[in-house]
MIDOSE-1310 file (N, C-alpha, C; in nm, 2 decimals, decimal comma, always signed):
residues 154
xxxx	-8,60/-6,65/-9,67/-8,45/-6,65/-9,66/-8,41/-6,54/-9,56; -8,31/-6,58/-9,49/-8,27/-6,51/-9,36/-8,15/-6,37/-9,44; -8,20/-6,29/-9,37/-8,09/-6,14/-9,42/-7,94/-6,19/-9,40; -7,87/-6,18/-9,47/-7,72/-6,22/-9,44/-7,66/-6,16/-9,34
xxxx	-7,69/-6,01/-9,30/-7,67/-5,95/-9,22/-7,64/-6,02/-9,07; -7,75/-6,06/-9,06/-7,77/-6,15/-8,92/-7,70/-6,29/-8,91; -7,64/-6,32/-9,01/-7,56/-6,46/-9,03/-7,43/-6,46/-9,00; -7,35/-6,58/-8,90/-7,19/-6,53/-8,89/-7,15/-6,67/-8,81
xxxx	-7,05/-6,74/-8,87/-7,02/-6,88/-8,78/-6,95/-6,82/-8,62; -6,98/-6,90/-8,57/-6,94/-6,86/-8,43/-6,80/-7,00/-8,39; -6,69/-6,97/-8,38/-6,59/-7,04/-8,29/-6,64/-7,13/-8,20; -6,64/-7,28/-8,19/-6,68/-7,30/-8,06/-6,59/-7,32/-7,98
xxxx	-6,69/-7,28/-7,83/-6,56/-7,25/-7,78/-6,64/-7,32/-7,60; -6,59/-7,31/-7,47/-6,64/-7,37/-7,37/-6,78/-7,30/-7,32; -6,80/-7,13/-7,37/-6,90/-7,10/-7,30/-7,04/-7,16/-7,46; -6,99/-7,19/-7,55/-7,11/-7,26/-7,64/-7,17/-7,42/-7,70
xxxx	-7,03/-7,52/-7,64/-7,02/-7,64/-7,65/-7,17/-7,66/-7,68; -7,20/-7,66/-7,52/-7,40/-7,74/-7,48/-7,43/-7,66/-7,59; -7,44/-7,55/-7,62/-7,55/-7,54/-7,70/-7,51/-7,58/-7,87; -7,38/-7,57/-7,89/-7,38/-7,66/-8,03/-7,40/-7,84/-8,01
xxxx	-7,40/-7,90/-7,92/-7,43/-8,03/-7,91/-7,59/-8,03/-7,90; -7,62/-7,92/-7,90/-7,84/-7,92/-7,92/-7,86/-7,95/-8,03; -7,82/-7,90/-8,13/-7,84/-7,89/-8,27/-7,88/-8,03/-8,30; -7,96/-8,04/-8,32/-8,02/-8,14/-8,41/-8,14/-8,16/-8,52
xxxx	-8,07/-8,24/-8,64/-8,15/-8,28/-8,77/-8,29/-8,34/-8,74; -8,35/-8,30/-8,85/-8,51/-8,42/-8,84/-8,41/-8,56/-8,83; -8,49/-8,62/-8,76/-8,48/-8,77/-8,75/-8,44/-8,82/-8,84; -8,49/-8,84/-8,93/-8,50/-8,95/-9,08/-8,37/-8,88/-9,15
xxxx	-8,26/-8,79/-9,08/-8,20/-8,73/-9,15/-8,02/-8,79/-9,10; -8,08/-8,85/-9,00/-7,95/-8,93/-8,93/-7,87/-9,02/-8,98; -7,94/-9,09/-9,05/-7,86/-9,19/-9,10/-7,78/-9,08/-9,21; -7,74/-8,99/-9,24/-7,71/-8,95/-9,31/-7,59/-8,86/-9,27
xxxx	-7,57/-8,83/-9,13/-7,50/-8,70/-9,10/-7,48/-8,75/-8,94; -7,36/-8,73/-8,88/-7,31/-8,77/-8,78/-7,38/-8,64/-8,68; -7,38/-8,71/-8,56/-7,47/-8,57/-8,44/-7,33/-8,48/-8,40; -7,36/-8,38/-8,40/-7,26/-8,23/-8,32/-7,14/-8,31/-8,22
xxxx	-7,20/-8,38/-8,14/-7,13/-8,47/-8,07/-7,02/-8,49/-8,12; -7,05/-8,59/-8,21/-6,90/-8,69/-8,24/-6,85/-8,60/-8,37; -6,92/-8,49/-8,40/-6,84/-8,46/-8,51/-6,71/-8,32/-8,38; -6,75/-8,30/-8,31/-6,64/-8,20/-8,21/-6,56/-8,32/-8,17
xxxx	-6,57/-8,46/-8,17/-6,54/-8,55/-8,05/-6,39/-8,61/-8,21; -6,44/-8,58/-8,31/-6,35/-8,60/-8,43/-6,25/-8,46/-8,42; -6,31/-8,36/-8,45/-6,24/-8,21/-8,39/-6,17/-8,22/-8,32; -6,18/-8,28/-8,20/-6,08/-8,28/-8,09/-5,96/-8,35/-8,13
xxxx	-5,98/-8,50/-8,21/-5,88/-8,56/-8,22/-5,77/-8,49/-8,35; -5,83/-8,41/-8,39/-5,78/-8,36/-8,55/-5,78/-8,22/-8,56; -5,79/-8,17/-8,42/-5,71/-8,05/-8,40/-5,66/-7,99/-8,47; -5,53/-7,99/-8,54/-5,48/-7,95/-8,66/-5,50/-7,93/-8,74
xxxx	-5,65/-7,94/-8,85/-5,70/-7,90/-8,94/-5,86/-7,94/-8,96; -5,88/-7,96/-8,82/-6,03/-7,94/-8,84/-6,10/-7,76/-8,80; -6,23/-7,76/-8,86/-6,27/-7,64/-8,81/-6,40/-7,64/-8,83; -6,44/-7,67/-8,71/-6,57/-7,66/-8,63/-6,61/-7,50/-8,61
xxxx	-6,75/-7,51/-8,60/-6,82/-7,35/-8,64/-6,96/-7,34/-8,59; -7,02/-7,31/-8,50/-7,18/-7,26/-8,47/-7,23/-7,22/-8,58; -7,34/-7,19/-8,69/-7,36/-7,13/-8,73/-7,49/-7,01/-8,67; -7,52/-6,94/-8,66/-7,59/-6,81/-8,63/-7,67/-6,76/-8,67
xxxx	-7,77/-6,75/-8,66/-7,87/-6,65/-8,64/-7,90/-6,53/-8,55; -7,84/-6,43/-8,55/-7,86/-6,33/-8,45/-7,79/-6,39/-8,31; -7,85/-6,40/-8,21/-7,77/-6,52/-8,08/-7,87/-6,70/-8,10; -7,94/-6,72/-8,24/-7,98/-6,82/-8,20/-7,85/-6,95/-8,30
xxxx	-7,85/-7,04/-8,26/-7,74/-7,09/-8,31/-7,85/-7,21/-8,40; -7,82/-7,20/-8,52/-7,93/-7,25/-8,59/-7,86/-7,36/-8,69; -7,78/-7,40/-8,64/-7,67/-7,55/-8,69/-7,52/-7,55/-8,69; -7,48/-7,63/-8,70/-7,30/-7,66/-8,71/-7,23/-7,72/-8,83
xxxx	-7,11/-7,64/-8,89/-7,08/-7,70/-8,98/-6,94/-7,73/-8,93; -6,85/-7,82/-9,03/-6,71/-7,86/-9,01/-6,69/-7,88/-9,12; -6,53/-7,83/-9,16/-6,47/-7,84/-9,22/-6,32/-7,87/-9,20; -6,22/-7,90/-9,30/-6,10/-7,98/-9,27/-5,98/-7,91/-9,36
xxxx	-5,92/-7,85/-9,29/-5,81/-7,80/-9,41/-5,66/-7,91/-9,40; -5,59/-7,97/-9,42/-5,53/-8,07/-9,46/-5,44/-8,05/-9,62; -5,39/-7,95/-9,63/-5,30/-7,96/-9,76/-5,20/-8,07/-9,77; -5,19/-8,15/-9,65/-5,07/-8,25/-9,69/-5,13/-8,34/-9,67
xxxx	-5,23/-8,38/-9,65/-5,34/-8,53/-9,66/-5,27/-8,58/-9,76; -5,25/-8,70/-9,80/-5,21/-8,78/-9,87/-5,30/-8,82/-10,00; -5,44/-8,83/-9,95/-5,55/-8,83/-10,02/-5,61/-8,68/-10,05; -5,60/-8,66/-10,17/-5,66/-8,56/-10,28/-5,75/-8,53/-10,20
xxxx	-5,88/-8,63/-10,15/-6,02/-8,56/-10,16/-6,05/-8,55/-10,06; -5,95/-8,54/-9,94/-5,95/-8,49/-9,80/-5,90/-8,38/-9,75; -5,81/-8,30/-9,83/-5,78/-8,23/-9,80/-5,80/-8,09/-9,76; -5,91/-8,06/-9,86/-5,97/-7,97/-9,82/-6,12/-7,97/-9,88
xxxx	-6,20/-7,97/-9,75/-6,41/-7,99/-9,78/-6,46/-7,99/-9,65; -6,57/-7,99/-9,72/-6,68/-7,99/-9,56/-6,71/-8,12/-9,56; -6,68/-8,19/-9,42/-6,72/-8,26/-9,30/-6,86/-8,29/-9,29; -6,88/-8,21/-9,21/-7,04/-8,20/-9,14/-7,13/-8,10/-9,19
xxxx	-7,23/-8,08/-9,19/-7,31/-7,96/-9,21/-7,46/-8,04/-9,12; -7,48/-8,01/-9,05/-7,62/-8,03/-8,99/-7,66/-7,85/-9,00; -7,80/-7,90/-9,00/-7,88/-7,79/-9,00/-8,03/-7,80/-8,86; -8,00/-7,74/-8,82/-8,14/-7,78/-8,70/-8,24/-7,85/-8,75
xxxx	-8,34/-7,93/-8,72/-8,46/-7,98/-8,74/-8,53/-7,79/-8,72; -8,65/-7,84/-8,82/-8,69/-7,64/-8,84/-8,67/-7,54/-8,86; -8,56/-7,53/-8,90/-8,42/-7,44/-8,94/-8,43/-7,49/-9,07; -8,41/-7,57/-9,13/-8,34/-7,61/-9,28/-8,48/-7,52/-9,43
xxxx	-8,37/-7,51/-9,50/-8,46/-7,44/-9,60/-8,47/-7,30/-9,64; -8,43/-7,23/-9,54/-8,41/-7,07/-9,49/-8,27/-7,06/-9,53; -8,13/-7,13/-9,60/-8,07/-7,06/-9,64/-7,94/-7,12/-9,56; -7,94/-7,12/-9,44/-7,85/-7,16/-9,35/-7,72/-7,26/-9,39
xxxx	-7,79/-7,37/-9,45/-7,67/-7,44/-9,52/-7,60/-7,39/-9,66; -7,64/-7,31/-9,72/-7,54/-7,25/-9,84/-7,48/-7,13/-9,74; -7,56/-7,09/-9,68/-7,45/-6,96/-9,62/-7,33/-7,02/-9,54; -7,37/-7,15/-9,51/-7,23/-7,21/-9,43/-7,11/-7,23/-9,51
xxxx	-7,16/-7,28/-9,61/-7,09/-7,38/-9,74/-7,01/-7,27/-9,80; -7,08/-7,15/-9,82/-7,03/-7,01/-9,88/-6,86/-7,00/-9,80; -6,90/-6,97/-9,65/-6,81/-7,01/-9,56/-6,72/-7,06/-9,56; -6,68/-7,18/-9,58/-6,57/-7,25/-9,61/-6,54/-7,22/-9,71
xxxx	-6,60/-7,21/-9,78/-6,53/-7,17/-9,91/-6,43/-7,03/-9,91; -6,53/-7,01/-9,85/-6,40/-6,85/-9,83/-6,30/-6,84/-9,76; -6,30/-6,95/-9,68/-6,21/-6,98/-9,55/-6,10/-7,05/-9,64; -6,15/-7,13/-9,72/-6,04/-7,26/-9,82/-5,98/-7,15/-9,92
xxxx	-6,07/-7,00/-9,97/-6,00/-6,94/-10,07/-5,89/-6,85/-10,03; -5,94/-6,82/-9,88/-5,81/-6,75/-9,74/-5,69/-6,82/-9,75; -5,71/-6,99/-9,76/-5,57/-7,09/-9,75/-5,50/-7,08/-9,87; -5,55/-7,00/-9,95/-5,50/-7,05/-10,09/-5,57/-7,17/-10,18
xxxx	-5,62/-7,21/-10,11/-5,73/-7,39/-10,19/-5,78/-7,34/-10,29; -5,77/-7,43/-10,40/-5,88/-7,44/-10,52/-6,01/-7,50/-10,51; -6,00/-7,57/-10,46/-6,14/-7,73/-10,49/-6,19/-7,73/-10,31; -6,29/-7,73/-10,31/-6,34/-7,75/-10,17/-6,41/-7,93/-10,18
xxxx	-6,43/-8,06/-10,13/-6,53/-8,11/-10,16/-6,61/-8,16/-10,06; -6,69/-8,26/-10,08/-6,79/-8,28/-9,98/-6,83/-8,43/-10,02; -6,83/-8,51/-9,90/-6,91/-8,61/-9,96/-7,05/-8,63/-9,90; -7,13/-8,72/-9,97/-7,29/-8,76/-9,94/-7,30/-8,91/-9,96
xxxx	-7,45/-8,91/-9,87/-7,50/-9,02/-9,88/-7,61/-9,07/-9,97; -7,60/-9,13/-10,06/-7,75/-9,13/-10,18/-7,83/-9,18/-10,13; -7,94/-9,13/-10,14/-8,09/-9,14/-10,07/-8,15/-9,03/-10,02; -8,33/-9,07/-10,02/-8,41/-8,98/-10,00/-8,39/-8,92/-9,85
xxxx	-8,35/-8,77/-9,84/-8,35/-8,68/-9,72/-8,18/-8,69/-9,69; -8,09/-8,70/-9,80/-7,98/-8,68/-9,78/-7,95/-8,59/-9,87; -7,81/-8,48/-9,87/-7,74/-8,38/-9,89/-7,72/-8,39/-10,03; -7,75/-8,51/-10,15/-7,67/-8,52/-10,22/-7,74/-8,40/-10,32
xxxx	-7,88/-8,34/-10,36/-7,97/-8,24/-10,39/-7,89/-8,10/-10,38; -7,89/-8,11/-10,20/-7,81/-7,97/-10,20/-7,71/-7,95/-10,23; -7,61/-8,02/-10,21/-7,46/-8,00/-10,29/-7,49/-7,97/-10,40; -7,54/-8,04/-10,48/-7,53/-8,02/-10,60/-7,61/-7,89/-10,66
xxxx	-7,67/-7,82/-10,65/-7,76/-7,69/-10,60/-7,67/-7,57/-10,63; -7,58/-7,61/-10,53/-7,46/-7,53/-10,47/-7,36/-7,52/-10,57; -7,31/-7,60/-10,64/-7,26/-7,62/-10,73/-7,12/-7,74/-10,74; -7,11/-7,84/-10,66/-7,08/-7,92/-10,63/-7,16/-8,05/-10,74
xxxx	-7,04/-8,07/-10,82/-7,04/-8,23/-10,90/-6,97/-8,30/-10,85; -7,05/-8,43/-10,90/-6,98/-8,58/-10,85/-6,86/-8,59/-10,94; -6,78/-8,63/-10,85/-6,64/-8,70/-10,92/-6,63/-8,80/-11,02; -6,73/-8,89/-10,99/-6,72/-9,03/-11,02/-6,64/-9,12/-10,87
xxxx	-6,60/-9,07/-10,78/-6,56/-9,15/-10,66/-6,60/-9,17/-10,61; -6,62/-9,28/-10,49/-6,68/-9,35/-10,33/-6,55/-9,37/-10,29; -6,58/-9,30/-10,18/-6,48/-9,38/-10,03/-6,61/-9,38/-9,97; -6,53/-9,49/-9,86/-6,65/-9,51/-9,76/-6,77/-9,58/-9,82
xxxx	-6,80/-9,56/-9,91/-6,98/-9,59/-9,93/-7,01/-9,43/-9,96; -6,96/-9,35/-9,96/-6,97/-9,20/-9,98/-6,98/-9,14/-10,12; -7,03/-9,11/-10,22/-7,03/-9,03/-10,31/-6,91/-8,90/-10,29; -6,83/-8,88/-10,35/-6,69/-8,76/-10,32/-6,80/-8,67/-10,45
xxxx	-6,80/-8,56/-10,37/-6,85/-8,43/-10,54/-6,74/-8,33/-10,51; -6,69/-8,25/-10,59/-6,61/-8,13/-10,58/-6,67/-7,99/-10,63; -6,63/-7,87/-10,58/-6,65/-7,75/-10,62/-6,51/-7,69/-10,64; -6,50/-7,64/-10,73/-6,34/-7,57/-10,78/-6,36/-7,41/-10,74
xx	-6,32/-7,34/-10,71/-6,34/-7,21/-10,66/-6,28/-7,13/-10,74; -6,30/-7,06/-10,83/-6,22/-6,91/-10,87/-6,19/-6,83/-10,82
């Protein structure tokens, strides 16, 4: 596990684009999680309450998460949760995705939010394990084909 010390999401911004569009999952992990790409290329269009983040390692940039703050989404389970979470291929396991997750959360508990959520894909080498780790239960919902889980924040 990586010292927290050395952990801190980074803004992206024009001088780090290329290198957050590097970031990439093991393989077999795609079908599961959209690439850095289209998840800024969603960012861009949702401006307004999206929040895109490098995450860090010292200067190595060791995955990207997103998150959506939306208090007037119409839908409950959009409003406010994480998006994206990729973790580099070789990277994962060290800690990097709960320190992200941590992250929003604190960012959602800054907005005033109670419930962060997240959704997953069920299957072998998908997120649905770590969410739930994290502390993140299933709703009982699908959109999309998506499993919805929630985390309520004190």
């Amino acid at each position: 596990m990586t010292a927290p010390s050395s952990l801190r999401l980074a803004e992206i911004t024009p001088d780090n684009v290329v290198t957050a569009c590097g970031v990439r999952v093991r393989e077999d992990q795609n079908r599961f999680v959209a690439p850095v790409e289209r998840s800024l290329a969603e960012a861009y269009a949702a401006r307004e309450t999206a929040w895109p983040r490098l995450i860090m390692d010292g200067d190595e940039a060791v995955g990207f998460v997103m998150a959506n703050f939306a208090p007037e989404e119409p839908e409950p389970d959009f409003r406010c949760g994480v998006w994206r979470l990729n973790i580099a291929e070789g990277r994962q396991g060290r800690g990097y995705g709960g320190f992200a997750v941590r992250a929003v959360c604190e960012e959602a508990r800054r907005r005033g939010e109670d419930r962060v959520t997240v959704l997953w894909v069920r299957g072998e080498g998908g997120s649905e394990e770590f969410s739930l780790r994290l502390g993140f239960r299933a709703t009982g919902r699908v959109l999309g084909g998506e499993t919805v889980g929630e985390l309520l924040l004190d």
